[in-house]
N, C-alpha and C positions, 0 to 999 in steps of 0.2 A: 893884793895878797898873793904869794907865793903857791903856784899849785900843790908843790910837794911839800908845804907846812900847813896842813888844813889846821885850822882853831882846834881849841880842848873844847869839844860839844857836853853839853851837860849830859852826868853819869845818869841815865834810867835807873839803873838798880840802884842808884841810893836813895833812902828815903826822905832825902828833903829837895828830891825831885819834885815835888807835887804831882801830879797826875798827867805824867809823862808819858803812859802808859798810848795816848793817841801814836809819840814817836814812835815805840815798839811798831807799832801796826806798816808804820812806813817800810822797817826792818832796813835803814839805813841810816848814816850819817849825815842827813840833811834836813833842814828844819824850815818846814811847811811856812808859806807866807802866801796871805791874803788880802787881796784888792777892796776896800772899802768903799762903795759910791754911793749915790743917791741925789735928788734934785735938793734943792734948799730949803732948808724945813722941815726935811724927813723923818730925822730923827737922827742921823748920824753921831751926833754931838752925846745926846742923849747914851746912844748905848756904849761910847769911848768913852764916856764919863763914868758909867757905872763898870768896865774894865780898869781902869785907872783907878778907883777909889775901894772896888769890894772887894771882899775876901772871898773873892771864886777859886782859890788854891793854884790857876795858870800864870805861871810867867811867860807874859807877853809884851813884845817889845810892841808900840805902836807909835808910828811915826804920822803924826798930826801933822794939817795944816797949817795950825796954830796955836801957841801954846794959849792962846787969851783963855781958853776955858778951863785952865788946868791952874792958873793963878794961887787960886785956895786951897790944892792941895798941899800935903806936909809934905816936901820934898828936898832931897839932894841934889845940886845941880852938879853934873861930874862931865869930865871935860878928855877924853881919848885924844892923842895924839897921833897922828899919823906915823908909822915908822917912815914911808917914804919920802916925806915932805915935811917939813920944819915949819911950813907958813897956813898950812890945812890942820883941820883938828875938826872932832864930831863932839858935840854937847849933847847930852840928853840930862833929863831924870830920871833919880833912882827913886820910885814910891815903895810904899810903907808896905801894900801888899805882895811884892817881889815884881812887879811889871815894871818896864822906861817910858819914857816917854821921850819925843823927839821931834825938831821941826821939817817937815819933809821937804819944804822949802828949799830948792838949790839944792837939794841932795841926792846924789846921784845912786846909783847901786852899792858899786865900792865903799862911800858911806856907811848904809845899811848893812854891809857885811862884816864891816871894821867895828862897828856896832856890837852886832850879834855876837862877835866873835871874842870879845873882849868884855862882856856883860859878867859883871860880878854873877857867879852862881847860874850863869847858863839860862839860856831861851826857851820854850816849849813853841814858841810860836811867834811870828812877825805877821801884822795889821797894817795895811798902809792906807790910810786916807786920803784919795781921791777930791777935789771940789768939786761943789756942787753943779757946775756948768761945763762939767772938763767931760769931753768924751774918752772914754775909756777904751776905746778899739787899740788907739797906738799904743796905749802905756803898760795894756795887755802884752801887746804883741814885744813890747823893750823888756817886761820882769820874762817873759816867757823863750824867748830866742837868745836873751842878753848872754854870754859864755861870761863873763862876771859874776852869774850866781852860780857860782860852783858851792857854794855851801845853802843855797838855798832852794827850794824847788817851788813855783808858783802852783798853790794848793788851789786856786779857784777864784771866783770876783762874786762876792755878798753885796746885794743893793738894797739902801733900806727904801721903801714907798709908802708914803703921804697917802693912805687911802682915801682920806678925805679928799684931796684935790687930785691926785692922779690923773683921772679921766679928764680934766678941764688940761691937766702939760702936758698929757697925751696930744691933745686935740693942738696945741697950740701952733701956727702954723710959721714957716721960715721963708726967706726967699725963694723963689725958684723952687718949691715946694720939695726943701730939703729934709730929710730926716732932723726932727729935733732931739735934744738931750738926753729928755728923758727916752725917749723910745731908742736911741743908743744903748742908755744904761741897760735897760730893762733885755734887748736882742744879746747885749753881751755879758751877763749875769748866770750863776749858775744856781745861784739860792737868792728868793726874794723873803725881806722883810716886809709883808702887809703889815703897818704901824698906825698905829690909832685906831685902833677897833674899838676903844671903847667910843667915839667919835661916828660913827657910821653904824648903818643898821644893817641886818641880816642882807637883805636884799640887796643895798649896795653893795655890801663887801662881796656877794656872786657878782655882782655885775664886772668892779674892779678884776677879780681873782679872773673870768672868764674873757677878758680884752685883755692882759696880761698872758695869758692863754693865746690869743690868737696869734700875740709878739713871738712868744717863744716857749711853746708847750714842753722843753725840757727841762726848765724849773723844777729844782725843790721850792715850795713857797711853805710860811711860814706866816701865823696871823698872830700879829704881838702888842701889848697898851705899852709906852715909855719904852718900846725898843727892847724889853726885857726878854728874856729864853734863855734855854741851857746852851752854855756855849760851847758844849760839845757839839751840839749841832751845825755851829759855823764853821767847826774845822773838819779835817780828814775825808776832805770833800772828794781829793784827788780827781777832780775833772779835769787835767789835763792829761792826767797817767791811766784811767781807770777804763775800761768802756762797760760796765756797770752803771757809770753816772749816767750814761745815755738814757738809757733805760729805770732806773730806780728815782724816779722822780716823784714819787709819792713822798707827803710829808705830815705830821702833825702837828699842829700847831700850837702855841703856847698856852693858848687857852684849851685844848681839848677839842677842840675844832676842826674834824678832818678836811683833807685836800685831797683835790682826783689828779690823779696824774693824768689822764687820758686827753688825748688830741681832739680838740672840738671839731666836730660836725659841723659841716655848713651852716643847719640850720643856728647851732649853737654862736657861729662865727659873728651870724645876721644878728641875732639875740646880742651880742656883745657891742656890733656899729650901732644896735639901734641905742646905747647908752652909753657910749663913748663920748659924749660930748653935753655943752651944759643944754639945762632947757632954755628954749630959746633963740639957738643958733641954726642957721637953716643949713639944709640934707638935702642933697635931689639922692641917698641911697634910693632902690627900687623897694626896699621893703618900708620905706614908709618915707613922708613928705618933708621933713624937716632936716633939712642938709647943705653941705657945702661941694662943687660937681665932683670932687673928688674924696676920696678916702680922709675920717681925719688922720687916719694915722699914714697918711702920705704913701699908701703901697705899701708898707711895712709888713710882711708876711712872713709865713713860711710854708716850707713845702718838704714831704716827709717821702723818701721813695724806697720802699721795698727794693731787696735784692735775694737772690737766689744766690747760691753757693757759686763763685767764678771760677771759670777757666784761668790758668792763665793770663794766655791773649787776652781774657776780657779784664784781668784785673790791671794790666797793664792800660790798657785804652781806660778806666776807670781815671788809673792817673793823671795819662795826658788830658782828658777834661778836666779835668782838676784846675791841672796848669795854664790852661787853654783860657778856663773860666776867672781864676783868681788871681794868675797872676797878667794875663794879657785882659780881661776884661769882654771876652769872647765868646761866642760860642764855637764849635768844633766849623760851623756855615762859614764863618765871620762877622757874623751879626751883632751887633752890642749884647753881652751878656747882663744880667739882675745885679744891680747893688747889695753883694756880699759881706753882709757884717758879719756873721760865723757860721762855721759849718762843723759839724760831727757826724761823726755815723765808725759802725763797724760794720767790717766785711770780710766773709770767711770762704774760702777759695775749696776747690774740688777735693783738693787733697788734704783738706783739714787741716791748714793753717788760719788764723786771723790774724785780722790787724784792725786798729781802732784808727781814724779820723779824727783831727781836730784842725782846725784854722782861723784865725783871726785875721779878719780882711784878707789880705793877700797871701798871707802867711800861711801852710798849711805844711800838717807834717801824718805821715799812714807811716805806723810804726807796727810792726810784726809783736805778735802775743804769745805767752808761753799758750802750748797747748791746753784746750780746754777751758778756757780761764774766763771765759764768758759763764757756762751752763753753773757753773756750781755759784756762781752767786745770784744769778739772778730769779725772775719767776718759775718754777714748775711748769715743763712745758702743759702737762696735762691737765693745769688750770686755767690754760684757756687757749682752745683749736690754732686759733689768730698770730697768737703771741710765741705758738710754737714753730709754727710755718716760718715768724719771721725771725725768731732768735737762732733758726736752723741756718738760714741763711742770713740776711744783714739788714743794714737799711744806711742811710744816708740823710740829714736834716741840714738844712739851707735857712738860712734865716737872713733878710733882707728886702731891701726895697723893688719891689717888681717880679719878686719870686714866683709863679706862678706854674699851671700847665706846662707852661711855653719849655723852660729850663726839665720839667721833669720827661718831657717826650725826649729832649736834646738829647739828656743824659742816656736813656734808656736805648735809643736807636744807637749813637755813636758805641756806647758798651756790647750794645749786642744781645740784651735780655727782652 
């Protein structure tokens, strides 16, 4: 697609936009598209089933694995031709409730866009379905950096999770005691679906929600029975634009069921290994006898580092670790640095500029903030001493295999705080 012929994006102000009113919020011409994962079994199917088939008033394209589940719906199959190419062409369907559907199979971006761009009566929103054993780091880091989605902007990555088994493909162990899938999905997710609540009891579902917590405590999480909740909640997530989502990770759940956003506690940490795993399987952890000599979730951590307002020089040398760390695998010493699955954080410099952090694997990008644009959305600093010290200044969250102490002294001395 021609950059100086962007597509006719669907009109907001008409009323048979549906509730388009999410794009207003964006306050541009580009249309939000989000990451679908989850282990097998999750529920994924489940809640693209009920996008596809209800009358939730969203047009949303969703580009499926597979059409096998979509079989029974009443549908159009309509068939876009490439203008570049006479031998390429994009299929999808058209359903009854204004949403496509489409196979993601082999399809590339420029697919997706030709798509969007061409959908009878305009988009609110693009779903892409992820499989169940696919790690999501790379496919992040292609919808997120690709210069192809010039019409599209990656809104975020939704994981649904199998509460009932979770903790057992948490635990599950890989070669060379690799990070496994699930704990991919779950380190590179920005909103979790706990699914099957009706399935698990009180207690479990803290135990689940609080070792998901120790994966990656900047989740919105979300506790749902058949994958169900307002789907306003899955969009306008803006975590890769926003540095609000850093922070705003408090969520309520479908049931009425609140969520803590708060960074567990060591002790809380111990509380989470001592039921990460099934009964039965042995633990040499130090808090109690039943284990295996290592972590089950393989070193999977995170580590959360305050920052005070930078100099300059210091937000430069902030960089170069950065670069040092994610893109050579280093530390500033030359010591092997932590297996970096993502990293976020904002950081606001002496003279009152900020910038927000994001990166996936190697990938990272600190983009400069309009002024201010932190305090007015987020918590009141005077509601809590803690929370104002550090939204005055920044922080930085690492999430990965080995993440520990070791990377946050590195950080701190090489910057200079």
């Amino acid at each position: 697609m021609e950059d100086e012929e962007p597509p006719q994006l669907l009109d907001v102000s008409s009323p048979e936009a549906g509730p388009s009113n999410i794009i207003d919020e964006y306050d541009r011409p580009k249309i939000p598209l989000t990451l679908l994962t989850g282990y097998l079994g999750a529920g994924k199917s489940t809640l693209l089933d009920y996008i596809l088939k209800e009358e939730h008033g969203y047009k949303i394209a969703v580009c499926m694995n597979d059409f096998g589940d979509t079989t029974d719906i009443e549908a159009k199959s309509l068939t876009l031709s490439n203008p570049d190419s006479q031998s390429t062409s994009t299929e999808f369907l058209s359903l009854p409730n204004g949403c496509l559907c489409c196979s993601f199979k082999d399809m590339g971006i420029a697919a997706i866009e030709e798509m969007v761009a061409n959908a009878p009566g305009g988009i609110d929103w693009v779903m892409v379905e992820l499989t169940g054993v696919a790690d999501p780091g790379p496919i992040v880091r292609s919808f997120w950096a690709n210069e192809e989605m010039g019409d599209l902007i990656l809104d975020g990555v939704v994981c649904v999770v199998d509460s009932r088994n979770v903790l057992k493909q948490l635990a599950e162990q890989r070669d060379g005691g690799e990070i496994n899938e699930c704990q991919k999905q779950i380190a590179c997710s920005d909103v979790i679906l706990l699914n099957k609540l009706d399935l698990v009891s009180s207690n479990q579902m803290s135990q689940v929600e609080s070792t998901i917590r120790t994966i990656n405590p900047t989740l919105r999480i979300h506790h749902t029975t058949h994958s169900r909740m307002p789907l306003s909640d899955l969009f306008n997530l803006r975590a890769f634009s926003d540095p609000t989502a850093l922070t705003a990770t408090s969520a309520t759940s479908a049931s009425g069921i609140p969520t803590s956003a708060s960074i567990p506690t060591p002790d809380a940490q111990i509380d989470a290994h001592r039921h990460n795993h099934a009964e039965g399987e042995k633990c040499d952890h130090p808090s109690h006898s039943h284990s295996q000599s290592q972590s089950h979730l393989n070193g999977i951590s995170t580590v959360t580092i305050p920052l005070p307002p930078l100099s300059q020089k210091q937000y430069f040398a902030l960089n170069e670790f950065l670069e040092s760390v994610l893109w050579e695998s280093k530390l500033p010493d030359k010591s092997p640095s932590p297996e970096i699955l993502r990293s976020k954080g904002y950081i606001t410099l002496e003279d009152g500029r900020e910038f927000v952090l994001q990166g996936v694997a190697d990938l990272f990008e600190l983009k400069e903030l309009p002024s201010k644009s932190i305090t007015s959305d987020c918590e009141k600093p005077q509601e809590n001493h803690q929370d104002a010290n550090e939204l005055q200044g920044g922080k930085v969250v690492f999430i990965g295999k080995g993440v520990d102490q070791l990377l946050r002294d590195a950080l701190t001395k090489y910057v200079g705080i």
